[in-house]
PDB file of N, CA, C and O in Angstrom:
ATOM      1  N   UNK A   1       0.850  -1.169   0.000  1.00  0.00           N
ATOM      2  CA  UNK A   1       0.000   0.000   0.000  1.00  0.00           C
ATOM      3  C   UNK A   1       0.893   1.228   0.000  1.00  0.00           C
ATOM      4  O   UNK A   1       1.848   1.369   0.763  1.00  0.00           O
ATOM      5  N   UNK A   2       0.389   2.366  -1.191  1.00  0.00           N
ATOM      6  CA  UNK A   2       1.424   3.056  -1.308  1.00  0.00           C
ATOM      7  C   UNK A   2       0.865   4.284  -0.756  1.00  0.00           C
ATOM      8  O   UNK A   2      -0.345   4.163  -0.945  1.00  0.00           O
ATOM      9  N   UNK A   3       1.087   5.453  -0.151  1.00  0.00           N
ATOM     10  CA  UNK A   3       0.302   6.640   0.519  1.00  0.00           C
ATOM     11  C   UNK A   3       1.261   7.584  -0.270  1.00  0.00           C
ATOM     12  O   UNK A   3       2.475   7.650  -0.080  1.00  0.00           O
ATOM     13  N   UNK A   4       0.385   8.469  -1.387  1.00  0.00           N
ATOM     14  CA  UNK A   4       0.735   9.941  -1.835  1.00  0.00           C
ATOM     15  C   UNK A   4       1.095  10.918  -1.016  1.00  0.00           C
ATOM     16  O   UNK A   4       0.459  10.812   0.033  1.00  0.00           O
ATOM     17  N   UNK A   5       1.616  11.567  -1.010  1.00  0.00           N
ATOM     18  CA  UNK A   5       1.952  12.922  -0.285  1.00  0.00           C
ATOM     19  C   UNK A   5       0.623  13.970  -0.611  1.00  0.00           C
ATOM     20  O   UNK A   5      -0.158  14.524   0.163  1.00  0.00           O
ATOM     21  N   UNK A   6       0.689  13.981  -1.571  1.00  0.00           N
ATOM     22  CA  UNK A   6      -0.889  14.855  -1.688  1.00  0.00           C
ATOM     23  C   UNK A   6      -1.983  14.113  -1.231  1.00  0.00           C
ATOM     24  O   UNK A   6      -2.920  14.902  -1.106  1.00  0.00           O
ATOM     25  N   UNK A   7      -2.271  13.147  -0.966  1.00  0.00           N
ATOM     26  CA  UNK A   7      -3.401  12.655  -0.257  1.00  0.00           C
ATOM     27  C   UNK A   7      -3.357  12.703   0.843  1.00  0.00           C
ATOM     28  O   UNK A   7      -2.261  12.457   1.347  1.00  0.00           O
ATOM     29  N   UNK A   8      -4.674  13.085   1.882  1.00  0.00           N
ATOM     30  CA  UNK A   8      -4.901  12.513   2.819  1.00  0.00           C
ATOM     31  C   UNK A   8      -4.514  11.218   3.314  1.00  0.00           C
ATOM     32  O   UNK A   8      -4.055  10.427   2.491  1.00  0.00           O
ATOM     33  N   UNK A   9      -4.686  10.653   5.246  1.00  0.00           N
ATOM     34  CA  UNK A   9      -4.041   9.316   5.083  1.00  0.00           C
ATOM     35  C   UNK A   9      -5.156   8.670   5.222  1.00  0.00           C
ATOM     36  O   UNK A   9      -5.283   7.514   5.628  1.00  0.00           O
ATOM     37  N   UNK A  10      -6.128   9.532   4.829  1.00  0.00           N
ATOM     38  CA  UNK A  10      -7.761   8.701   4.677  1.00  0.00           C
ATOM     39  C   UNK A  10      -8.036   7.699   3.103  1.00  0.00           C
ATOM     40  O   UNK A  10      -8.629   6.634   2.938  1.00  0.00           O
ATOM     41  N   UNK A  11      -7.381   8.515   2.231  1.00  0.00           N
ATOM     42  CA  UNK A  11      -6.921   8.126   0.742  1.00  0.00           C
ATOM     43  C   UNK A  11      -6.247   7.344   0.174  1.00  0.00           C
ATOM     44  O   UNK A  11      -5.291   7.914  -0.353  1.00  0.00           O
ATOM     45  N   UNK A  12      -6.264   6.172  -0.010  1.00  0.00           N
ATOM     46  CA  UNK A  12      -5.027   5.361  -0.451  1.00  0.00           C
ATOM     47  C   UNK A  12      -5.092   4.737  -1.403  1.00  0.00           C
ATOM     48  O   UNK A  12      -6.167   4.214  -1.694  1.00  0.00           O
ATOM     49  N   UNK A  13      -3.848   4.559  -2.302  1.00  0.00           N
ATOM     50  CA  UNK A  13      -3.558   4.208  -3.123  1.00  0.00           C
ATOM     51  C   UNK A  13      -3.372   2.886  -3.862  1.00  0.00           C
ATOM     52  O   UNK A  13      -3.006   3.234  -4.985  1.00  0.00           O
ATOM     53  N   UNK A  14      -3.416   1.841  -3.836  1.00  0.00           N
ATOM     54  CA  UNK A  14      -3.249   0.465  -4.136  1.00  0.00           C
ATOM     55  C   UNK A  14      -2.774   0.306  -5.588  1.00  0.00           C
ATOM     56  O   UNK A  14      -3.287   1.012  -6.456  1.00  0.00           O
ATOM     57  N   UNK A  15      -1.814  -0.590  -5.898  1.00  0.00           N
ATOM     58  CA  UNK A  15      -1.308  -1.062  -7.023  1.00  0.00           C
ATOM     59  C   UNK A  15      -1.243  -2.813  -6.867  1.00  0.00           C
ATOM     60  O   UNK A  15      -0.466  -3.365  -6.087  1.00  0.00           O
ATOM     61  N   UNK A  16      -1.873  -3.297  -7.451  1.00  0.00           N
ATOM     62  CA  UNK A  16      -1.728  -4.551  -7.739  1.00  0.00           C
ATOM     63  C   UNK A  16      -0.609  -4.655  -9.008  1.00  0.00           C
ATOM     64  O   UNK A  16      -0.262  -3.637  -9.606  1.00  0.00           O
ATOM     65  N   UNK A  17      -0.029  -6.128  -9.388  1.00  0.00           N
ATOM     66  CA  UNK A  17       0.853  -6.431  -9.928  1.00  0.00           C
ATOM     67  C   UNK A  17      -0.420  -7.500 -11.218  1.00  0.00           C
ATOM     68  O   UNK A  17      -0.957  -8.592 -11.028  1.00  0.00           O
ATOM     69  N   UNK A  18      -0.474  -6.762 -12.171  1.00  0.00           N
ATOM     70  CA  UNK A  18      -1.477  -7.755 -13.295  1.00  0.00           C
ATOM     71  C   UNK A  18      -0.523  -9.031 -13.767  1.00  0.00           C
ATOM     72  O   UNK A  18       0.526  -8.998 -14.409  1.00  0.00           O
ATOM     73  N   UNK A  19      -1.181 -10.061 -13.277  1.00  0.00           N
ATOM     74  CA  UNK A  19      -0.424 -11.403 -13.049  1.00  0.00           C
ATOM     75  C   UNK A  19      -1.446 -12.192 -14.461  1.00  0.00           C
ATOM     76  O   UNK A  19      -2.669 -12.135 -14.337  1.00  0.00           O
ATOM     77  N   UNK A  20      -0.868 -12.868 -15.692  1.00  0.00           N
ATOM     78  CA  UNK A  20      -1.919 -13.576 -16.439  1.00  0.00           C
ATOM     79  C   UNK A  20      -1.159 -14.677 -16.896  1.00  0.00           C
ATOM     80  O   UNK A  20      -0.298 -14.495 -17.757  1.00  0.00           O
ATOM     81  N   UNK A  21      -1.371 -15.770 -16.434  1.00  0.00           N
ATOM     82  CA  UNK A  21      -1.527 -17.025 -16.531  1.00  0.00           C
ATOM     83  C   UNK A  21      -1.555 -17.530 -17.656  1.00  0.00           C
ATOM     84  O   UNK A  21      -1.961 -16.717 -18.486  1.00  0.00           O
ATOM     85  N   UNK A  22      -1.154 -19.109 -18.329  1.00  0.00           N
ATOM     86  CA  UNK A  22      -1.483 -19.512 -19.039  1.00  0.00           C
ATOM     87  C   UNK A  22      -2.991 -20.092 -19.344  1.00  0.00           C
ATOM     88  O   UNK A  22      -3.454 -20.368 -20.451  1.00  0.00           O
ATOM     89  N   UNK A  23      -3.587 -20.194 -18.152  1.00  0.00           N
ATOM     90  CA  UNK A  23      -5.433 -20.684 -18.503  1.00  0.00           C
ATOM     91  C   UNK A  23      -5.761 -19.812 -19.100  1.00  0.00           C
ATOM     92  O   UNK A  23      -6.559 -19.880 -20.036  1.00  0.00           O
ATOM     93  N   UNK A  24      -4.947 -18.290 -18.487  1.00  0.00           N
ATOM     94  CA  UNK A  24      -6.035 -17.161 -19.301  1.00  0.00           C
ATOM     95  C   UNK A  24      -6.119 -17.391 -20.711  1.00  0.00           C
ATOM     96  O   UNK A  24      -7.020 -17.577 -21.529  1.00  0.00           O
ATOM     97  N   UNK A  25      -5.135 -17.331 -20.712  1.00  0.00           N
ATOM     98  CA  UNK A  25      -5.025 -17.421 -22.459  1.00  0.00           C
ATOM     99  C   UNK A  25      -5.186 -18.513 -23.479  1.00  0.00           C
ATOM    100  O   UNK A  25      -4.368 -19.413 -23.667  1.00  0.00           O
ATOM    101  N   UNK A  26      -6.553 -18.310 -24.250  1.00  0.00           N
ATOM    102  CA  UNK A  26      -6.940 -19.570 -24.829  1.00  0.00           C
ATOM    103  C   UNK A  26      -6.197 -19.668 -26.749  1.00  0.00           C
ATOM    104  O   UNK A  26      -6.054 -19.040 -27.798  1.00  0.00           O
ATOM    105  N   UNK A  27      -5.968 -20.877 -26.102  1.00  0.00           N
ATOM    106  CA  UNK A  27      -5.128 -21.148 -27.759  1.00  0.00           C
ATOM    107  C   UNK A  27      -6.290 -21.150 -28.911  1.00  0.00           C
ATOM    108  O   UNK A  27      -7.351 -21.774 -28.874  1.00  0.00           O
ATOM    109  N   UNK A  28      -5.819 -20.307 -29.918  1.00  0.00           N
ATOM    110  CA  UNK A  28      -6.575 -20.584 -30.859  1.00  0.00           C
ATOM    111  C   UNK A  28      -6.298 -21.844 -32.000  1.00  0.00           C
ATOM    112  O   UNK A  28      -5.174 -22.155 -32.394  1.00  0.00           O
ATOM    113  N   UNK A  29      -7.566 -22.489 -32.434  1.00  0.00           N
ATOM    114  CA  UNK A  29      -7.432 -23.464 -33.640  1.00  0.00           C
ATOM    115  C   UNK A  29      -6.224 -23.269 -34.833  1.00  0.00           C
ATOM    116  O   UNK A  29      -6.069 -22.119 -35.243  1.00  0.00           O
ATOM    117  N   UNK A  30      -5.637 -24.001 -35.223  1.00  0.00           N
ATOM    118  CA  UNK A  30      -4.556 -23.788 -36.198  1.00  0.00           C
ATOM    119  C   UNK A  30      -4.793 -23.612 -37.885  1.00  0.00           C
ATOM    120  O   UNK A  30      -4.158 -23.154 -38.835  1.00  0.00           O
ATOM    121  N   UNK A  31      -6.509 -24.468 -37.574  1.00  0.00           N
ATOM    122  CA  UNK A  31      -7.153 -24.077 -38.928  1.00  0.00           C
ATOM    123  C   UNK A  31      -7.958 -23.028 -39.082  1.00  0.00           C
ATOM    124  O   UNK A  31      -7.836 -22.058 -39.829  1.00  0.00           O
ATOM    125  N   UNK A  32      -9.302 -23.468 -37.845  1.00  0.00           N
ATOM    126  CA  UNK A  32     -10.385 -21.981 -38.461  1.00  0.00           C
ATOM    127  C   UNK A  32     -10.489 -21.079 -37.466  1.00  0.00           C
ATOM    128  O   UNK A  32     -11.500 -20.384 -37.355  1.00  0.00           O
ATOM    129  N   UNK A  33      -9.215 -20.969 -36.439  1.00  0.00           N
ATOM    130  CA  UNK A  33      -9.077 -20.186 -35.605  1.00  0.00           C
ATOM    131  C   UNK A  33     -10.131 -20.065 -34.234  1.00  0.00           C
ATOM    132  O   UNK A  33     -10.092 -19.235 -33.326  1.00  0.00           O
ATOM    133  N   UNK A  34     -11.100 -21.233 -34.446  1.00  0.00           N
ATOM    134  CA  UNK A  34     -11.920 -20.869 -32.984  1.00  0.00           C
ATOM    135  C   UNK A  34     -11.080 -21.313 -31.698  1.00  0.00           C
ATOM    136  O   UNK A  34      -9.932 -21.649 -31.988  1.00  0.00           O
ATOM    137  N   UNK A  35     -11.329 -21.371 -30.642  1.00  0.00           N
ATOM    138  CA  UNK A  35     -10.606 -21.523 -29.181  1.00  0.00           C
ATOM    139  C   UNK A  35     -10.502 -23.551 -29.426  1.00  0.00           C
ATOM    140  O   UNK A  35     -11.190 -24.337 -30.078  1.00  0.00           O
ATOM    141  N   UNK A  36      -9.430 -23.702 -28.629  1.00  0.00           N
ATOM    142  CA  UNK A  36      -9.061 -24.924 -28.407  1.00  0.00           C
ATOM    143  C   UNK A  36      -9.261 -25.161 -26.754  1.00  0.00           C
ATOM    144  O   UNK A  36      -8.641 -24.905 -25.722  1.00  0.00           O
ATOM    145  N   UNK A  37     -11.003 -26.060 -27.309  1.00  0.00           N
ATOM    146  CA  UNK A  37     -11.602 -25.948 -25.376  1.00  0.00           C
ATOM    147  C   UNK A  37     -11.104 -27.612 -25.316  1.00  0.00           C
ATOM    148  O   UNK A  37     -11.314 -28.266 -24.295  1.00  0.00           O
ATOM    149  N   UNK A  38     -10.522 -28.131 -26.347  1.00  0.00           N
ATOM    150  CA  UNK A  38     -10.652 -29.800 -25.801  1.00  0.00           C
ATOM    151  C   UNK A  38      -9.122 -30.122 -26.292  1.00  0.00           C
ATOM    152  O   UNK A  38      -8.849 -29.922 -27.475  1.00  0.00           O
ATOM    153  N   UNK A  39      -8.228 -30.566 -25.491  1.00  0.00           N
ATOM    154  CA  UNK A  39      -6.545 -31.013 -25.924  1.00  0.00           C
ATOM    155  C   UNK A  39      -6.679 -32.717 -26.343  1.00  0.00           C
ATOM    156  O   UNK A  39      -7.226 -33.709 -25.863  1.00  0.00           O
ATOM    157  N   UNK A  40      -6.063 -32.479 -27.209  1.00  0.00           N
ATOM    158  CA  UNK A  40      -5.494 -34.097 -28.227  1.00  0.00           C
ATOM    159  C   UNK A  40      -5.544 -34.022 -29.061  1.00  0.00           C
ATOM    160  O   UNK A  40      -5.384 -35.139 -29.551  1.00  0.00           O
ATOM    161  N   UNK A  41      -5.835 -32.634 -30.459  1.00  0.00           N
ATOM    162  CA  UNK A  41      -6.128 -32.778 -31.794  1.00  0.00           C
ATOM    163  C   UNK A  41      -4.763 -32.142 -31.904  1.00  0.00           C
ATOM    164  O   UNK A  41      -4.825 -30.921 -32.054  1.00  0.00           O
ATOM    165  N   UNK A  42      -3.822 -32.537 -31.876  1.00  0.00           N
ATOM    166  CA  UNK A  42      -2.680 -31.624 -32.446  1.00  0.00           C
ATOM    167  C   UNK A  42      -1.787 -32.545 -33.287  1.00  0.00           C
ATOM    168  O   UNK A  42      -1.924 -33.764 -33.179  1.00  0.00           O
ATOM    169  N   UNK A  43      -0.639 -31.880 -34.341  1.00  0.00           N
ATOM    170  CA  UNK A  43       0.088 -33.003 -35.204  1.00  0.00           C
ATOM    171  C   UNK A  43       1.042 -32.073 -35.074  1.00  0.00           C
ATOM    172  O   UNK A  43       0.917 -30.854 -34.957  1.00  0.00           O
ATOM    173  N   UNK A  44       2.230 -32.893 -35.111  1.00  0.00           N
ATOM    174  CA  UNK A  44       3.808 -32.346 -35.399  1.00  0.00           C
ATOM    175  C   UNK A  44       4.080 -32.634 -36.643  1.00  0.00           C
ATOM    176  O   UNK A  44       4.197 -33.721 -37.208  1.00  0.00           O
ATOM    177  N   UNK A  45       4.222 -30.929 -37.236  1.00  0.00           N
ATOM    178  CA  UNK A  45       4.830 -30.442 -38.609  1.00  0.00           C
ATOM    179  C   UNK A  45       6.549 -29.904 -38.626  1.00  0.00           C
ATOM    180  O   UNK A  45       7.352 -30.017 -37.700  1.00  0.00           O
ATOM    181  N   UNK A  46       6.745 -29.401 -39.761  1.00  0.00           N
ATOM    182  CA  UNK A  46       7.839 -28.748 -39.947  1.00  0.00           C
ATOM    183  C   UNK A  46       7.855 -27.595 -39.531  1.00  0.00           C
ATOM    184  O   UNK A  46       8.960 -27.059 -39.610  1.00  0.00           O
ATOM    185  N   UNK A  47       6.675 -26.713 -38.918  1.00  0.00           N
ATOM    186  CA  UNK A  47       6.846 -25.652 -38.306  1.00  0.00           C
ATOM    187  C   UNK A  47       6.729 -25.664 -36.813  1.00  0.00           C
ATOM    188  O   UNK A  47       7.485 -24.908 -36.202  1.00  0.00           O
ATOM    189  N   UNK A  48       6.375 -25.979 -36.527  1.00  0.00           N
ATOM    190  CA  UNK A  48       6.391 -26.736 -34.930  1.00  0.00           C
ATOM    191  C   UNK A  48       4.917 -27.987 -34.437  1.00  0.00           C
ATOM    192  O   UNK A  48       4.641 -29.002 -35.076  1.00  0.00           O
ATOM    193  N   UNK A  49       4.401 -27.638 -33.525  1.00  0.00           N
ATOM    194  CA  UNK A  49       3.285 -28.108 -33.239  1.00  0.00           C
ATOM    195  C   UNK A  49       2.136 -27.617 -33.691  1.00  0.00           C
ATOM    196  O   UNK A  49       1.981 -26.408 -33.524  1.00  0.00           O
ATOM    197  N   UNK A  50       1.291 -28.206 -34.214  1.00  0.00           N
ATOM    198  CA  UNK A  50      -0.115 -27.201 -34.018  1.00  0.00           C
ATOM    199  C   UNK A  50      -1.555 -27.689 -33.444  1.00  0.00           C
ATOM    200  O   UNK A  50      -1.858 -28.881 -33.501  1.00  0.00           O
ATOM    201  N   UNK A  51      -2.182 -26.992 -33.046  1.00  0.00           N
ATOM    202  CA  UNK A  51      -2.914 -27.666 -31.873  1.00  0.00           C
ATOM    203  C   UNK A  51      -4.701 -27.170 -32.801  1.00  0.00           C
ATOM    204  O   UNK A  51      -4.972 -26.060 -33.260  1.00  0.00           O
ATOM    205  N   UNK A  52      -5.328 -28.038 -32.805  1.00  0.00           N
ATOM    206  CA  UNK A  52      -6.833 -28.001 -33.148  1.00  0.00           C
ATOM    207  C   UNK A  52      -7.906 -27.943 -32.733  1.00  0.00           C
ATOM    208  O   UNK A  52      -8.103 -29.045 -32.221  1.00  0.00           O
ATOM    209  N   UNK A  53      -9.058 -27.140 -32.577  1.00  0.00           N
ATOM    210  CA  UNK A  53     -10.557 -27.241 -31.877  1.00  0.00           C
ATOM    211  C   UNK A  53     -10.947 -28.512 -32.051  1.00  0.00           C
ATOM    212  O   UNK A  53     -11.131 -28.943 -30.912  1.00  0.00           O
ATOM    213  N   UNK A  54     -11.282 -29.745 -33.190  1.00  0.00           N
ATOM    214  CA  UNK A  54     -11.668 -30.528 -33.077  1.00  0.00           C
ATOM    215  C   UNK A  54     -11.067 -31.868 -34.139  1.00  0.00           C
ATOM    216  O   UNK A  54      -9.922 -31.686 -34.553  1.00  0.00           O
ATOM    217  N   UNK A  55     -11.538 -32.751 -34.444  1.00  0.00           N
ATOM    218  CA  UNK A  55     -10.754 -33.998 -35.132  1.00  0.00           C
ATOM    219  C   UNK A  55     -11.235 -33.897 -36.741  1.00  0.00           C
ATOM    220  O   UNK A  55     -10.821 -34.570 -37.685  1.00  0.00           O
ATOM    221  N   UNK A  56     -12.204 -32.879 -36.737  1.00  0.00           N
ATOM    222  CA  UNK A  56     -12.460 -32.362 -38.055  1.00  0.00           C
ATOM    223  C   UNK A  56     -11.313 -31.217 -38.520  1.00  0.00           C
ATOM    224  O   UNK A  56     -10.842 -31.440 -39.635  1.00  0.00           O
ATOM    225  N   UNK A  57     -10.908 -30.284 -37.977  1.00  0.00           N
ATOM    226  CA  UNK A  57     -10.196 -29.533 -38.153  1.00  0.00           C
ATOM    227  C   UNK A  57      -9.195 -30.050 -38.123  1.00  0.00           C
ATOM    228  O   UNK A  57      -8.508 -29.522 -38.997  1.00  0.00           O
ATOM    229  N   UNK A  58      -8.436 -31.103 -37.433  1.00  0.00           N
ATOM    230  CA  UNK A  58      -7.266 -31.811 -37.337  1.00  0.00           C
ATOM    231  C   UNK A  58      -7.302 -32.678 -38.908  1.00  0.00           C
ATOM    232  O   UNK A  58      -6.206 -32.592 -39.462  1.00  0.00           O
ATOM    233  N   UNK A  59      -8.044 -33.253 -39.483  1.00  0.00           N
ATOM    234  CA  UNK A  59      -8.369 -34.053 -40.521  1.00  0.00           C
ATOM    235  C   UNK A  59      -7.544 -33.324 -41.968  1.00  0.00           C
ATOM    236  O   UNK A  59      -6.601 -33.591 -42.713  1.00  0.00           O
ATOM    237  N   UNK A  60      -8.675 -32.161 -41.771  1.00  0.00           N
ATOM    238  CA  UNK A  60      -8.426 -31.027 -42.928  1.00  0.00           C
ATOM    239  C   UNK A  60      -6.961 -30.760 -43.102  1.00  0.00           C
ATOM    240  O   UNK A  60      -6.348 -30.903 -44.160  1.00  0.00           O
ATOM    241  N   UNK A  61      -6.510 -30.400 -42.074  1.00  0.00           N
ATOM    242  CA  UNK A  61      -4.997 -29.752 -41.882  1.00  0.00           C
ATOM    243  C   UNK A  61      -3.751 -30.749 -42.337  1.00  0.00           C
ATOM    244  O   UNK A  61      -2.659 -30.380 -42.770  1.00  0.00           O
ATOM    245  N   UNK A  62      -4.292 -32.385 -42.082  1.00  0.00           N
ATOM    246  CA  UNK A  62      -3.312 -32.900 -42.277  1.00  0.00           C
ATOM    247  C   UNK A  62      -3.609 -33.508 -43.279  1.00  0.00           C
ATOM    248  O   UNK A  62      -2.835 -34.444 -43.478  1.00  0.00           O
ATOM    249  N   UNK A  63      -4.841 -33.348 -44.444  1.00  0.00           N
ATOM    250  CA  UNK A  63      -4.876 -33.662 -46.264  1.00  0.00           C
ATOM    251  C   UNK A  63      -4.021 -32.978 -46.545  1.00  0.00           C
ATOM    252  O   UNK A  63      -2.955 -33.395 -46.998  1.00  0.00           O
ATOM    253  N   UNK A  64      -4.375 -31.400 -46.280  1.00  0.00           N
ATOM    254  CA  UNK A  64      -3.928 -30.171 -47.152  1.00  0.00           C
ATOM    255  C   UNK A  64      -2.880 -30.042 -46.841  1.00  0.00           C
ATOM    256  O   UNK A  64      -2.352 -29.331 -47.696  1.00  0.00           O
ATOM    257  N   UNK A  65      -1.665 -30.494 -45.535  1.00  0.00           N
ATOM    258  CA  UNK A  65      -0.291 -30.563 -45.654  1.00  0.00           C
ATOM    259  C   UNK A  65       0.688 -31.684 -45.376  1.00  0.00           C
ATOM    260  O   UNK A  65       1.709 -31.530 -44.706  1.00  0.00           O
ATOM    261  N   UNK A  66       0.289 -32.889 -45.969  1.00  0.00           N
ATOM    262  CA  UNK A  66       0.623 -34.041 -45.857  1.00  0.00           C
ATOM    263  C   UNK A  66       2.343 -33.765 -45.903  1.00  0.00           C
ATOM    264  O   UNK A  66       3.027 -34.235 -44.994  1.00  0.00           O
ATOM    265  N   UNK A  67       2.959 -33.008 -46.972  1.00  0.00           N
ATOM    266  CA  UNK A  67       4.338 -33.212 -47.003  1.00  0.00           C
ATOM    267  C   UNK A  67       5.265 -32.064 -45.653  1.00  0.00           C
ATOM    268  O   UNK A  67       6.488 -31.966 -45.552  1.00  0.00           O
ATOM    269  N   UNK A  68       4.110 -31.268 -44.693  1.00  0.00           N
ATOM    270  CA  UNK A  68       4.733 -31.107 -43.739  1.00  0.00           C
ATOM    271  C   UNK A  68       4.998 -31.751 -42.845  1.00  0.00           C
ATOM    272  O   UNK A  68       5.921 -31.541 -42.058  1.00  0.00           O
ATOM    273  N   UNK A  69       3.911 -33.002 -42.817  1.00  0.00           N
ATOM    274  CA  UNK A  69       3.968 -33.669 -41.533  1.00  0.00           C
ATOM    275  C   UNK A  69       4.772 -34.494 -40.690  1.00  0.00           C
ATOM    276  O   UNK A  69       4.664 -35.560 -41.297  1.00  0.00           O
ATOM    277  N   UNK A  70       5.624 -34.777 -39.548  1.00  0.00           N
ATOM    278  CA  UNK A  70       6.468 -35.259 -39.151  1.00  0.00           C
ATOM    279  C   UNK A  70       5.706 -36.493 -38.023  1.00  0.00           C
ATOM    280  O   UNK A  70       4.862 -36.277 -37.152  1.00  0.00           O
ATOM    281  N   UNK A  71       6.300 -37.705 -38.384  1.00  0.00           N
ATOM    282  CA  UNK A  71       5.892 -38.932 -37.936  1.00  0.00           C
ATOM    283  C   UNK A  71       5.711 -38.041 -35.582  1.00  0.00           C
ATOM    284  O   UNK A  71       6.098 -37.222 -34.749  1.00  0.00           O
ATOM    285  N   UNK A  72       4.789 -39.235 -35.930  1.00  0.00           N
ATOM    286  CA  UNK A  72       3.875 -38.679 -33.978  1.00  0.00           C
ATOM    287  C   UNK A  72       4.969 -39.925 -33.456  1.00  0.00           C
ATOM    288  O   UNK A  72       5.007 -41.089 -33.855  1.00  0.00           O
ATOM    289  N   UNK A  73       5.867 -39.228 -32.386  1.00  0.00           N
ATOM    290  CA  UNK A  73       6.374 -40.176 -31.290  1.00  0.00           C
ATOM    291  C   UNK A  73       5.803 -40.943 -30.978  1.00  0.00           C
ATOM    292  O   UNK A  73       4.796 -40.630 -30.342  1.00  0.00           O
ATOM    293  N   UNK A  74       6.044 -42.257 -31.194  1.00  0.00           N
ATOM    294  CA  UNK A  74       4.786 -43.301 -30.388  1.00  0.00           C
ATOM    295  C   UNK A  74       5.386 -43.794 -29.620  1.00  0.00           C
ATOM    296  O   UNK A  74       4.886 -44.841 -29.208  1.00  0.00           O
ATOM    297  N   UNK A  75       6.769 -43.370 -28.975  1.00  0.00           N
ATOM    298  CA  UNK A  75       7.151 -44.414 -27.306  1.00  0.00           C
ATOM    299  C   UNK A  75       6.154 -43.313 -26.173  1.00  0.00           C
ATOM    300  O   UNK A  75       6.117 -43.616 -24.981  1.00  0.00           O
ATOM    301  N   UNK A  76       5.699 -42.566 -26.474  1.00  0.00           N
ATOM    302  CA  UNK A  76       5.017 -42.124 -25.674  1.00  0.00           C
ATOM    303  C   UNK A  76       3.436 -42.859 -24.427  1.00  0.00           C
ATOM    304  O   UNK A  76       2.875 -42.104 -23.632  1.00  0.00           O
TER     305      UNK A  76
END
């Protein structure tokens, strides 16, 4: 709590520290850009990861860039 000199000590000042999280921030679809509310539609390309709203959108992405795609780790 910080107290101004021009204020009264009836008056006070507060500063919080804006703290934002990764929940806050919702990933968007890699195809039609809506929010990614459900995790497991994602494929490893030549550009990195990309993560999908649903297994339809995951489908599409990996016709239309078959020669990016990089084999899915399966010792996992």
């Amino acid at each position: 709590m910080r107290i101004n000199k021009s204020q009264s000590p009836t008056q006070k000042s507060f500063s919080l520290p804006l703290i934002i999280t990764m929940a806050d921030e919702k990933k968007s679809c890699d195809l039609c850009g809506l929010p990614v509310e459900v995790q497991g539609f994602t494929l490893l390309t030549k550009e990195g990861k990309k993560e999908f709203c649903c297994e339809g959108c995951q489908g599409i992405f990996q016709m239309l860039n078959e020669d990016s795609l990089l084999p899915e780790d399966s010792s996992k």
